[in-house]
Every structure is written in C-alpha cells, then in structure tokens.
DOPA-505244 format. One record per atom (N, C-alpha, C): residue in three letters; x, y, z. Coordinates in steps of 0.02 Angstrom, whole numbers, plus 50000, padded with zeros to 5 digits. Layout:
BEGIN
ALAXYZ ...
***
This chain:
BEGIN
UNK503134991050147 UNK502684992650092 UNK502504986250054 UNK502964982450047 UNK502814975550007 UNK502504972850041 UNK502424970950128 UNK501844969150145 UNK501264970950147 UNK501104976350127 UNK500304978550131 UNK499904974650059 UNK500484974350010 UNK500474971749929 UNK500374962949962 UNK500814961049983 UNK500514953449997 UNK500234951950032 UNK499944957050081 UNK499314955650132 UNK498854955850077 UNK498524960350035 UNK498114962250019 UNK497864956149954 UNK498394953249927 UNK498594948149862 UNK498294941949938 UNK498504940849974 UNK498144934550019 UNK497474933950049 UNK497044940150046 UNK496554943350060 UNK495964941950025 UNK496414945049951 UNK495944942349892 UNK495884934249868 UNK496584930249893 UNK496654923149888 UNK496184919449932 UNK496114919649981 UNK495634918150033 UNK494884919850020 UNK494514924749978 UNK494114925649972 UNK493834921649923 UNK494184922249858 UNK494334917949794 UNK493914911949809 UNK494384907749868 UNK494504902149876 UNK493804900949927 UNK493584904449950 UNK492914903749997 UNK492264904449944 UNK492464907149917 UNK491654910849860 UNK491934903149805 UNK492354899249781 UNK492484894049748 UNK492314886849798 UNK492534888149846 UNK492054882149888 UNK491404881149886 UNK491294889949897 UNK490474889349916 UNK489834887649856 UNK490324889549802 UNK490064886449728 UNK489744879849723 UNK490464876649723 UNK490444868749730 UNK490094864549777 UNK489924869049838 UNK489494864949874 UNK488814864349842 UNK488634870849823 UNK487904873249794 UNK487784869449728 UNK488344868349704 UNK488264863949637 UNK488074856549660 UNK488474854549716 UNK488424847349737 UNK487874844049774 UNK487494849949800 UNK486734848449813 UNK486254848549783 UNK486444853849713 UNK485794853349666 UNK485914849349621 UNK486384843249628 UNK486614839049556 UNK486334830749628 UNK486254832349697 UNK485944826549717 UNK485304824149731 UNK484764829249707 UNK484074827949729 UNK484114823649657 UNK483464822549616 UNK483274819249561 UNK483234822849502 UNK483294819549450 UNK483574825349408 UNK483044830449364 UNK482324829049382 UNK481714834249371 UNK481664838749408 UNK481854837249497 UNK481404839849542 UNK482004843049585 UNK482584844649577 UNK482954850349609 UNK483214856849536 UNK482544860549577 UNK482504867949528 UNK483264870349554 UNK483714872549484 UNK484144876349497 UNK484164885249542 UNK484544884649588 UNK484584894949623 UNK484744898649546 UNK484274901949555 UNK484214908249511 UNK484794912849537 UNK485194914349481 UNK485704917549484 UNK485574925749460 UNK485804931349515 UNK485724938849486 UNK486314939749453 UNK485974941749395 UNK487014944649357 UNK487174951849365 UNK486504954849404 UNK486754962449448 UNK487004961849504 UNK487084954549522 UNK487394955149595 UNK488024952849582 UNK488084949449533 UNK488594946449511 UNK489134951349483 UNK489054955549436 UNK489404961249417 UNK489254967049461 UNK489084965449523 UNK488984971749589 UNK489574970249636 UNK489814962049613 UNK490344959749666 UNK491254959549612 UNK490954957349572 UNK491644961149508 UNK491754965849511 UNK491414971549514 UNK491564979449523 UNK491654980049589 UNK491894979449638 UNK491784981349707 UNK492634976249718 UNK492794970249688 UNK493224966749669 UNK493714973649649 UNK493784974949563 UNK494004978649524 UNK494154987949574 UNK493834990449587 UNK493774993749638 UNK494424991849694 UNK494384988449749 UNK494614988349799 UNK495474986449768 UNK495584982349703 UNK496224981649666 UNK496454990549649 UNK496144992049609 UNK496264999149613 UNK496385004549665 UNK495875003749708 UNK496055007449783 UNK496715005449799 UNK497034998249811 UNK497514996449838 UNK498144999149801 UNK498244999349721 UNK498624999649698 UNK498865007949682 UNK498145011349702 UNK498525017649691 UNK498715020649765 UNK498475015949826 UNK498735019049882 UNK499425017849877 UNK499835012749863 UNK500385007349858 UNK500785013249822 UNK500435014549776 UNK500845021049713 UNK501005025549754 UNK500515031149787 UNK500655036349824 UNK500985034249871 UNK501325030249906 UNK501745027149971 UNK502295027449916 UNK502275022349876 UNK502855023449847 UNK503265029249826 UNK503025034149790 UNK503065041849775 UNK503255045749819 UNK502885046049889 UNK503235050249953 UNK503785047549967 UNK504125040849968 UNK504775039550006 UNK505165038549950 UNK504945041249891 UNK505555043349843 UNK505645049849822 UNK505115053449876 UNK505215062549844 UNK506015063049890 UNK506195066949841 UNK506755071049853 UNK506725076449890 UNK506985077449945 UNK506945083550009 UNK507485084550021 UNK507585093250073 UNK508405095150054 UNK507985094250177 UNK508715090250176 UNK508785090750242 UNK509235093850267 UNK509155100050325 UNK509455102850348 UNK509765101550439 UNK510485100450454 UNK510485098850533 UNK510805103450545 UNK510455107050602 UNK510665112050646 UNK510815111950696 UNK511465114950713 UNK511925114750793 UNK511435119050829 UNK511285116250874 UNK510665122650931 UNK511155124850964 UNK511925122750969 UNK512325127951026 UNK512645132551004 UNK512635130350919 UNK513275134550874 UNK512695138850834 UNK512155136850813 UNK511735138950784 UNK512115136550701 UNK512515132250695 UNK512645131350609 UNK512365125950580 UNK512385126250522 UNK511925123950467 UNK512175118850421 UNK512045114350401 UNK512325109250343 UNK511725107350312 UNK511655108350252 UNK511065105050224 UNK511365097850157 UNK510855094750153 UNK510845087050124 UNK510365088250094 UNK510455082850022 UNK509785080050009 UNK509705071950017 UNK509025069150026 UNK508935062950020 UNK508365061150012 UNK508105055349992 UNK507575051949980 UNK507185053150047 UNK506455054750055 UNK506225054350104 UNK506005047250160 UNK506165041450113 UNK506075035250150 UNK506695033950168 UNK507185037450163 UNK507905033850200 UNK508035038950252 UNK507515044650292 UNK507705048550324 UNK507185040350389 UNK507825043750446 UNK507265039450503 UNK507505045450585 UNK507345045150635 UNK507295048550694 UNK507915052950697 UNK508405050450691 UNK509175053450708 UNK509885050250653 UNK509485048950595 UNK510035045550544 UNK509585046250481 UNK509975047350422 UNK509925046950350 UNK510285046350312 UNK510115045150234 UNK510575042950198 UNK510415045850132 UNK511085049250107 UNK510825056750086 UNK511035053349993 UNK510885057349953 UNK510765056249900 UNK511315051249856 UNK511885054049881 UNK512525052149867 UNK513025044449890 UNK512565042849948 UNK512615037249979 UNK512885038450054 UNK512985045550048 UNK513255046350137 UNK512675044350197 UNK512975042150243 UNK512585040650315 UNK512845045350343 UNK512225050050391 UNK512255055250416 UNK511845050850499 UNK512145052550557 UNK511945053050611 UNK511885056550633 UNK511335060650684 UNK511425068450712 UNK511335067650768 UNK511595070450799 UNK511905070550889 UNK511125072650921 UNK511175071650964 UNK510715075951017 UNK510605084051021 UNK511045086151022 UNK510935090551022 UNK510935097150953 UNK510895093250926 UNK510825093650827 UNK509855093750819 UNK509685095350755 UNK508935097650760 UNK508885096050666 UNK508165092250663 UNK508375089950586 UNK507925093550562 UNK507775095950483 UNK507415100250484 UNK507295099350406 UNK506645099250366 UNK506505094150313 UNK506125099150245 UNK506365101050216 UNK506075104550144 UNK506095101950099 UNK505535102750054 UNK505365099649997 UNK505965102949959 UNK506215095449895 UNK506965100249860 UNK506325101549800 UNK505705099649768 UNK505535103249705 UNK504885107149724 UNK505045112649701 UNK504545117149698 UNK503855115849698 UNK503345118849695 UNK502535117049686 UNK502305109249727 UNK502775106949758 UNK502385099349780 UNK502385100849843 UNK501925099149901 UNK501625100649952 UNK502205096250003 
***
C-alpha cells in the first residue's frame, strides 16, 4: 500500500520537474532574441488553472483510493475454519489484511494455519457494512 503512495508522490515529482524545465527553456529563448523584438508566448490562465485542477483532482483521487485500501484491511471480520471430515467449526476474528490463502492472524495476536483439508470461511463482524 505504501508503494502505490510513493509511486504516485514520484509521478507527480517527475512531472513537476519536466513542466519546470520546460519553463526555463521557454524563458531562455525569449530572454535571447533582442530585447524589442522577441514578443513574449501568451499565457492561458484557463489552461493554467485547467492543469491545477486536474493536478488537485488526481491528489484527491489517489488519496481517497489509499483511504478505502486502508479501511478494508482494517475491517474487522469473524473467520470461520471448518473440518470438511468432522464437519466442526471454530470461529476467529481478525483484521482482514492479516488474513492470507491458508494462515491468519486473529485479533488477539494468535497465528492460525489451516490444514488442507480445513475450509476458511469469512463474515463481516459489524453489521450494515457490505
């Protein structure tokens, strides 16, 4: 999860840093013709605040995807492992980001491994959340 946060922080660094080059070049050609006869680029400040918002935007997109990632692998779920030969039952709870294929780690700090022939089986522990 923290890498998607510093991919996305290097993303915007790199861009930064390209749209700040590309400045300085544009500055450094219109400061070498003579100093009557190189008309300054007309600057749009709707394009300009079209690229701040679209900036502002994609920070927001990122940060509330980051939120909702975060939020699912801290909901609380009651895990249940079932003997398929015995047919019996033990239920757990744990964080949903510390459950993985055939091991979890349940609220309390226990490590749970489940055999093969064990069956894991995953309910929401609070009410009304999907």
């Amino acid at each position: 999860m923290i890498t998607k946060l510093i991919l996305t922080l290097t993303v915007i660094a790199i861009a930064w840093l390209v749209v700040r080059n590309r400045q300085q070049r544009v500055q450094a050609i219109s400061h070498q013709g003579r100093a009557g006869e190189a008309p300054r680029p007309a600057q749009n400040p709707l394009l300009k605040w079209g690229a701040y918002l679209l900036l502002v935007m994609l920070l927001l997109g990122s940060g509330l995807f980051l939120y909702t990632q975060w939020q699912d692998f801290t909901r609380v779920v009651t895990v249940t492992v079932v003997d398929t030969q015995s047919g019996r039952s033990v239920s757990y709870q744990a964080r949903r980001g510390d459950i993985e294929e055939r091991h979890f780690i349940t609220l309390d700090g226990r490590e749970v491994n489940v055999a093969n022939s064990e069956r894991i089986e995953l309910e929401s522990a609070s009410p009304g959340r999907p």
